[in-house]
C-alpha positions as CSV (number, residue, x, y, z in Angstrom):
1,X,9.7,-22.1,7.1
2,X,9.5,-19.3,4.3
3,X,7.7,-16.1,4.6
4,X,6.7,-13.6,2.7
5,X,6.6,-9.7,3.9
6,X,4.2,-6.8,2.4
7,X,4.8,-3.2,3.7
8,X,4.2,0.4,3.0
9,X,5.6,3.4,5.1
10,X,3.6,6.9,5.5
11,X,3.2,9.8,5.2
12,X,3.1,9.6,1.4
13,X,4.7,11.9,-1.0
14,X,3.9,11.7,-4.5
15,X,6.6,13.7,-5.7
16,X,9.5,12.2,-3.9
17,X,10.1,9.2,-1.9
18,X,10.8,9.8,1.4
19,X,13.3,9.2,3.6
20,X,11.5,6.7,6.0
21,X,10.5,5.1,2.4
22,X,13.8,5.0,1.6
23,X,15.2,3.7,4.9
24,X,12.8,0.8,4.6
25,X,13.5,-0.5,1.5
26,X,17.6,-0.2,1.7
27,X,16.9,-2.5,4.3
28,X,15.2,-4.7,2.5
29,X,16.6,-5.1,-0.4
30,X,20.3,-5.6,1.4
31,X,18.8,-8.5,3.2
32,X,19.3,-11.9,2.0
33,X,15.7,-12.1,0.5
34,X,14.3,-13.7,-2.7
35,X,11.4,-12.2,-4.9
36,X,11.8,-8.4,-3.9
37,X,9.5,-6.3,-5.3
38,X,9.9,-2.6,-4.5
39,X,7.1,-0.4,-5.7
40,X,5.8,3.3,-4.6
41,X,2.8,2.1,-2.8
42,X,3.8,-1.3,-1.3
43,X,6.8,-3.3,-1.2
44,X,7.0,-7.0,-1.0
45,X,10.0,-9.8,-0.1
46,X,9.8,-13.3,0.7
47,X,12.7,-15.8,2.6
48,X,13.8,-17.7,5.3
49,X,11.8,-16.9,8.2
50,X,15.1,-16.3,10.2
51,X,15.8,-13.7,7.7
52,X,12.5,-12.1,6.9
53,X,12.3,-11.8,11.0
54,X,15.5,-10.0,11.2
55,X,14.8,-7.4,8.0
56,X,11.4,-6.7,9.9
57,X,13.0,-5.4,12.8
58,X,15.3,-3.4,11.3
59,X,13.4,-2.0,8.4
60,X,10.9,-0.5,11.7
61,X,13.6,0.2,13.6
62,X,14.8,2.5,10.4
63,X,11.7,3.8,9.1
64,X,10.4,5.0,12.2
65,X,13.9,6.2,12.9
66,X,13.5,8.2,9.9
67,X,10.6,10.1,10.1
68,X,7.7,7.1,9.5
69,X,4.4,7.7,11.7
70,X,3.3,4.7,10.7
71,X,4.6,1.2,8.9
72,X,1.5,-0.8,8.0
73,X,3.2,-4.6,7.5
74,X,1.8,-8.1,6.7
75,X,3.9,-11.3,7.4
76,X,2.2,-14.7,5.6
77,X,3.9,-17.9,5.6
78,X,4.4,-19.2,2.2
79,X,5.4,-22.7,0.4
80,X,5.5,-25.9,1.3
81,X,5.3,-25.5,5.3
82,X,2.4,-23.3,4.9
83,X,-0.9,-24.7,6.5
């Protein structure tokens, strides 16, 4: 099964990313993912559910471990096992 992962971190800062931003999206574009797309108001990544699973923990794990009061995160399964 592939999945595809959108998230955004907060508090937003318009003038610099912030650390918990930063956090989140080291770990995501580190993991084995395909499409990454890292933007300043949402960031996207799709893969093996395995993997996608695995980045999701840690990019909460570091985000919130950061400074993040809140990770808003949306997980859709994509391809040809989608329903």
């Amino acid at each position: 099964m592939r999945l595809r992962v959108e998230f955004t971190t907060e508090p937003f800062d318009l003038e610099e990313a912030p650390a918990h931003a930063v956090a989140a999206r080291e770990v995501i574009q580190k993991a084995q993912l395909d499409a990454v797309d890292v933007g300043p108001f949402g960031n996207t990544a799709e893969g093996d559910a395995d993997e996608v699973l695995t980045a999701v923990a840690a990019l909460l794990r570091d985000a919130l471990g950061s400074g993040a009061t809140r990770v808003s995160l949306q997980v859709n399964v994509i391809g040809e096992d989608a329903p």
